[in-house]
C-alpha positions, 0 to 999 in steps of 0.5 A: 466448540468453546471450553464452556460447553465442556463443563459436566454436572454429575448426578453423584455431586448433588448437595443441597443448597447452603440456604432455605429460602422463607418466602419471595417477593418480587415487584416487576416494572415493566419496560420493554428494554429495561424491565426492572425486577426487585426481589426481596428474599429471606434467607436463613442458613441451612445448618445440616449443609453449610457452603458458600451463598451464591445465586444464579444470574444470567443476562441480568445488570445488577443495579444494587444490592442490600442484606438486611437495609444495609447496600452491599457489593457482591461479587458478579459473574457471568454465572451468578454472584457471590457475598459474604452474609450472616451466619443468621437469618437475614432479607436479600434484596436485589435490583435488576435490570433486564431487556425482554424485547430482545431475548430471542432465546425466549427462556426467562422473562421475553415477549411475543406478539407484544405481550411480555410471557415467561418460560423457566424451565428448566432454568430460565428463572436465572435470566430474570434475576439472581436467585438460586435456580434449582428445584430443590429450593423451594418457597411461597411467592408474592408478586406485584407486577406494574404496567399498562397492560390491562391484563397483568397475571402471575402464580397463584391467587389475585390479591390486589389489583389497581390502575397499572398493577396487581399483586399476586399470591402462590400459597404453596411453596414451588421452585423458581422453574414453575414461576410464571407472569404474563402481561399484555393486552389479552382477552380471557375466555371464561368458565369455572370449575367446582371441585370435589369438595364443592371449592369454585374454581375460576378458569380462564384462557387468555389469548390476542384480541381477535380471531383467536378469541373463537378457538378457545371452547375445546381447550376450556372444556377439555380441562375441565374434563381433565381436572373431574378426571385427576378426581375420579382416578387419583383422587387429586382436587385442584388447590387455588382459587383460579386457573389461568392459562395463556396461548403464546406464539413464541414459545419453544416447547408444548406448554408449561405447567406453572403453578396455576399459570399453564403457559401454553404454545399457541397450537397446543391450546387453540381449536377450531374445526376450520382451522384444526385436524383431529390430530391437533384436537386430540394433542390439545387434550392431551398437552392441556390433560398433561400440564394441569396433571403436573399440578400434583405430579411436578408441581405439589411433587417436584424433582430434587435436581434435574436428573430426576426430571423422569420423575415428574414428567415420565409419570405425567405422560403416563397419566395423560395416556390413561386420560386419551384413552379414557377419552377415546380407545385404549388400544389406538393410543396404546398403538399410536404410543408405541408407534411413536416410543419404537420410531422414535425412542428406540432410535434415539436409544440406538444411537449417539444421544442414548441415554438413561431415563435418568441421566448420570450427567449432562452439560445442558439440561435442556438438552435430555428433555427428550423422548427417552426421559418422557415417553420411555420414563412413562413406559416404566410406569406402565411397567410398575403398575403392570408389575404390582396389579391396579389396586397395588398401583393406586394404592401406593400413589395414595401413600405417594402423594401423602408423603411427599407433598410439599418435596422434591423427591428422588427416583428413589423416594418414587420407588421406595413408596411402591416397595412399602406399599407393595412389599415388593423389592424393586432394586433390580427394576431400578435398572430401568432408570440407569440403563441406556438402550432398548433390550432386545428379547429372542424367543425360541418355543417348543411343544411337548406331551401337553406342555408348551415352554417360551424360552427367553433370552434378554441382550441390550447392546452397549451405548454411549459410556455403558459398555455393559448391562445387567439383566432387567425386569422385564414383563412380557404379556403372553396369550396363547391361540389355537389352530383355529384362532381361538384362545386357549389361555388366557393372558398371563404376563411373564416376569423375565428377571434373568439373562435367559429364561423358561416358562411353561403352559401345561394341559395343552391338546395341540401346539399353540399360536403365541402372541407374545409382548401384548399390549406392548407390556414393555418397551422392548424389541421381541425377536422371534423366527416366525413365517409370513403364514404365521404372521398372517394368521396373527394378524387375522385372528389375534384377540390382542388389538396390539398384536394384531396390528403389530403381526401385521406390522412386522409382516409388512416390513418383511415384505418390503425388507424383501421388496428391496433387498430381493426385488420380490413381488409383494407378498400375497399373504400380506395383501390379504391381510389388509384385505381382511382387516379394511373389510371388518366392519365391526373392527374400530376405524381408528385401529382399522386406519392404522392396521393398514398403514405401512411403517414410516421410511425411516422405521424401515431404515432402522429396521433394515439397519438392525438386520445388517443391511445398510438403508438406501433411502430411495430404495426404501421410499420406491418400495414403500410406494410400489406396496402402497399401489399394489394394496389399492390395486389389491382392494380396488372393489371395496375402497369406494364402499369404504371411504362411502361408509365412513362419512360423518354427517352432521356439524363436525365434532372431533369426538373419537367415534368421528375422528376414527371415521375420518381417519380410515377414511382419509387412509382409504383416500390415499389408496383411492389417490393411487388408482384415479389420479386424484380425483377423490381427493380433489373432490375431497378438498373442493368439498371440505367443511373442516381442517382434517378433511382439507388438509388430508384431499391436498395432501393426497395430491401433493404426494402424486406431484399434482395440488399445485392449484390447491396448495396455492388456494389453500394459502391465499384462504388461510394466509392471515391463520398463523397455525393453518400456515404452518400446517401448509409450510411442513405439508409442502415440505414433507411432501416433496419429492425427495430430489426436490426437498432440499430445494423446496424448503430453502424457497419456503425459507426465502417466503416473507411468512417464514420467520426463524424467530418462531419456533413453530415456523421453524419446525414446520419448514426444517422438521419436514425436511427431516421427516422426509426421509427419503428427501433428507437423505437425498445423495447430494446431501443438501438436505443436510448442508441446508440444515446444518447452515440454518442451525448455525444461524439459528444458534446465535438466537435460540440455542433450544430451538437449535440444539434440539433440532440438531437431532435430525442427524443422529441417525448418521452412522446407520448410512453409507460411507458417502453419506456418513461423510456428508452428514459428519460434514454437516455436524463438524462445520456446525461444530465449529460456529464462531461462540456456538451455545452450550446447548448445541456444542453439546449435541453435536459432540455427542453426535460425533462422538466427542462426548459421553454425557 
């Protein structure tokens, strides 16, 4: 790794920038290799904070330069530039020149599919021209794009516009992270919006002339759900006359919340129910639901420096889950949110890369845009508004929004609000923030003369650069049930603030049944001796519809940690219970769908790992099969019934009610699979009338090593369909077998439609090869020498894309010793690439050890 990829930046070092920034004008001519960018700037020094005048500049030629009229020569950097200016107000202007056609890392200003598109966060405005590219440096932007495109589009609102070139006006003062500009030939799917305070608001989504054009009706109606939302619950109207958004095939996140300019990914905004599964449609609404929230959550309020960067996106997510489950049921997202925070977040907490939701320091920012910063910063909102009560939390994001609109604000700021709104003092809970790891909470219960006493003990190992922690807030939602299931309290949360810690429930005739962690009240691993009945018996009776589909949860991997380290048979209680669960109707099918999936191979090698016994991934994944034959064996009489009741007629819509019908469906679908061979799901294929159906009938032959007839149908259909394709590159990835996995992604890579330049492409190959647990870890480790190499290739082009992909090997020392090698291997030939960027250099060190950041 280079000596560049070692520089740390530390949260303790900020300081304000040495100058205030009035307004920008920028004028852009375009030209694919030689785009010319002229800023004019004006400046004054920042008296509280004087220091050195230096700008930002990456990948930029500076063509000339002037201060006030008058031509200057500064001094360049590869960095930046420095200059000598006056002690006064004075204009900055600037002439650049940059190549947008070959910026493969696709941040700053770059191109795909033939239109030029920007991405600036976190700091690609640098790559554009020079600028101080910090989000504390914050400023109202007039734009002027010249080209011969018909659409030319930037922040704000349309102030003029000619043959070749429009002018554009952001009234609001942002940062350069959140500045946007597309232009290309486009076609806008339109509608409009009126506000709260009867303001019309225009709407467009711009996409590619072409197929393209039919999938924009779901992502337009579902930001105008969500801007009617962010009015009803907080209170938030839109503040611009017009709100554009792009879809772009090239881009390397979800989307961007640019200031009236939403860039988004492709697949994260085009719908269509041919070529979308209800899972893409319901990650639409959410992704368009969180971009258009940044508005007053990110954009309106920004973060002071990017350590605070929990600030604006854990707050967001939080508020795009409330929206889902508005949109739907409350307790499926709160299942499917917890799902993805323990499989993933608490992986990551458990490893290598553990870090802070606000980190202390970073070599790269791009690279602590994870899960921890976004979902487990969310979690933390959770936590708070569980903590203050409903009215407590609206009330403090009142005061919230009214003090710091316009800032760039602190966790400390956010927290500050809610002590001054709520008289509470939340210096312990800011623990939270600083903390690395997932706090691990053992109960032990006991019953006497009437009265029940929970005693809690709170432990969070030690993680990178934190060797110890102090005791956290922690609430811990209980409910108490009789012998018979009935409830003999109601719900009452808990508030661990001590290493251990005892509560008491009085007046009792009996000793109850605990459900304990409700609604997952926080993010946390509950440790509790607890029998197979027991869990049985939450999962049958338990009013919680987390609890109840987390006892079953638990038993379920109890039942395989035995399936695999003892050879037992699978456990009759468990069967049961599925039995049960599949034959209540009046159960949700979408909570009915989940309560009977098993937990994924790779929850189950953290789960065995955290218990002492070293994972075996093909043991994992011949046990987690070996149940899900016995559970189809055990429900054979029902299934036809079933996946018969949860037909939806009609033109298909993917409202909640149907997506849960098709969802426990195609979970039935599965089990049906183990018993005939396949049959249903052939039919199932054959018959399909949208995506989801589709997609689950071949995917269901594909994992019993059959469908090649359909997997080549479904390609020949849907070859000329970017999105669809992608679907079928990862489908046939994750479901190969896992001594055919390596194999089978290294031909997919060798296919003309396989493109590493496309971030999605590149995921759907290589990110379903890490998500075939057992394939990945397969003992040759080839999944692993196969990865590694691309990522190396990948390096040199998309740093981001890299970086971020690296993570498939984090889990590396839960393993043998032969494969703790392999993976090490991987990890150190990648290390050494020949100018490896600064974003992956310092994944890998992390991952190795190396670094603590």
């Amino acid at each position: 790794m280079t000596d560049a990829a070692q520089e740390t930046i530390y949260l303790k070092d900020y300081r304000p920038f040495a100058y205030i920034v009035d307004d920008v004008h920028l004028t852009f001519k375009l030209a694919d290799t030689a785009t010319r960018v002229i800023s004019r700037i004006s400046f004054r020094p920042n008296t509280d904070f004087p220091g050195e005048f230096f700008l930002h500049g990456q990948d930029v030629k500076l063509i000339s330069a002037k201060i006030d009229g008058v031509a200057v020569s500064p001094n360049v950097t590869p960095d930046g530039l420095t200059c000598d200016v006056p002690d006064a107000p004075f204009v900055w202007e600037a002439e650049v020149e940059i190549s947008p056609s070959t910026n493969t890392a696709l941040e700053g200003l770059y191109m795909s599919g033939g239109m030029y598109c920007t991405q600036c966060e976190a700091e690609g405005f640098r790559k554009i021209t020079f600028y101080p590219d910090r989000p504390d440096v914050m400023s109202v932007f007039t734009v002027r794009v010249e080209g011969d495109y018909p659409v030319l589009l930037s922040n704000g609102n349309p102030v003029a516009s000619g043959e070749g070139w429009a002018e554009w006006h952001d009234p609001w003062p942002k940062p350069a992270y959140l500045f946007a500009l597309v232009a290309g030939n486009l076609v806008a799917h339109p509608s409009s919006f009126t506000t709260m305070s009867g303001k019309d608001v225009d709407l467009n989504i711009y996409v590619r002339p072409g197929p393209d054009e039919d999938k924009c009706a779901f992502g337009m109606e579902a930001l105008k759900r969500s801007m009617k939302w962010d009015e009803d619950v907080y209170g938030r109207e839109y503040d611009l006359d017009i709100f554009n958004i792009v879809a772009v095939d090239d881009f390397n996140m979800g989307a961007m919340e640019n200031k009236g300019l939403n860039i988004f990914n492709s697949s994260c905004v085009l719908a269509s129910p041919e070529t979308s599964t209800d899972a893409n449609f319901e990650r639409i609404e959410a992704i368009i639901a969180h971009e258009y929230f940044h508005n007053w959550t990110g954009n309106r309020i920004t973060c002071r420096d990017w350590f605070q960067l929990c600030l604006k996106e854990g707050l967001t997510v939080f508020r795009d889950q409330q929206y889902t489950g508005d949109q739907g049921s409350h307790a499926v997202k709160r299942i499917e949110d917890a799902i993805t925070l323990r499989s993933r977040q608490f992986r990551e907490d458990g490893g290598p890369l553990a870090h802070p939701v606000r980190p202390e320091s970073f070599i790269e920012i791009n690279n602590f845009y994870t899960i921890t910063v976004y979902e487990k910063g969310a979690e933390l909102i959770g936590m708070l508004k569980r903590l203050v009560g409903d009215a407590e939390y609206y009330k403090a994001l009142d005061l919230y929004f009214t003090r710091h609109d316009g800032d760039a604000a602190t966790i400390e700021d956010w927290l500050q609000v809610f002590e001054d709104s709520t008289g509470r003092d939340l210096t312990q809970f800011k623990r939270w923030y600083s903390q690395a790891g997932t706090p691990h909470v053992t109960v032990t219960d006991d019953f006497k003369d009437g009265t029940y006493t929970i005693n809690l003990k709170q432990e969070t190992s030690p993680t990178p650069g934190q060797d110890s922690k102090q005791a956290q807030v922690i609430p811990i939602a209980v409910g108490l049930l009789s012998q018979n299931g009935d409830e003999v309290s109601p719900t009452r949360v808990l508030e661990m603030t001590e290493d251990s810690q005892s509560f008491t429930f009085e007046g009792l005739a009996a000793k109850p049944v605990p459900s304990i962690l409700r609604d997952f009240s926080a993010p946390v691993i509950l440790q509790r001796e607890q029998s197979n009945t027991e869990r049985a018996f939450l999962m049958a009776h338990d009013t919680d519809p987390f609890n109840k589909w987390d006892a079953g949860q638990t038993l379920a991997k109890n039942v395989l940690i035995q399936m695999i380290t003892q050879d037992a048979a699978p456990d009759g209680a468990f069967l049961d219970g599925i039995a049960a669960i599949l034959r209540d109707d009046t159960l949700d099918p979408a909570f009915r769908a989940l309560a009977v999936s098993l937990p994924s191979e790779d929850d189950m090698a953290q789960s065995l790992h955290g218990a002492g016994t070293t994972p075996d991934p093909l043991a994992i994944h011949h046990a987690v099969e070996a149940l899900r034959v016995a559970m189809a064996q055990h429900v054979q009489d029902i299934l036809p019934r079933i996946q018969a009741g949860m037909t939806v007629s009609g033109p298909y819509s993917p409202d909640a009610k149907s997506a849960g019908k098709r969802s426990l469906g195609n979970t039935v679908l599965g089990l049906l699979s183990r018993l005939d061979g396949g049959a249903a799901a052939a039919k199932q294929y054959d018959e399909a009338d949208n995506m989801t159906m589709q997609l689950a009938g071949l995917a269901a032959l594909l994992k019993l090593g059959k469908g090649s007839a359909e997997s080549q149908a479904f390609r020949t259909q849907w070859r000329d369909d970017r999105l669809v394709m992608d679907k079928w590159f990862g489908l046939t990835v994750s479901m190969a077998a896992p001594e055919n996995a390596a194999r089978t992604a290294m031909q997919l890579t060798q296919e003309p439609d396989f493109d590493m330049k496309n971030p999605n492409r590149f995921r759907a190959v290589f990110g379903a090869l890490a998500g075939n647990s057992a394939g990945f870890h397969d003992a040759s480790g080839a999944s692993y020498t196969l990865l590694g190499n691309w990522l190396a290739k990948l390096d040199a082009i998309n740093p981001q894309t890299t970086a971020r992909m690296t993570a498939a090997f984090e889990t590396w020392p839960r393993y043998d010793a032969d494969r703790q090698s392999k993976m090490r291997g991987a990890l150190e030939t990648l290390g050494a690439t020949a100018g490896l960027s600064r974003d992956t250099g310092e994944m890998v060190g992390r991952m190795l050890g190396n670094q603590t950041s």
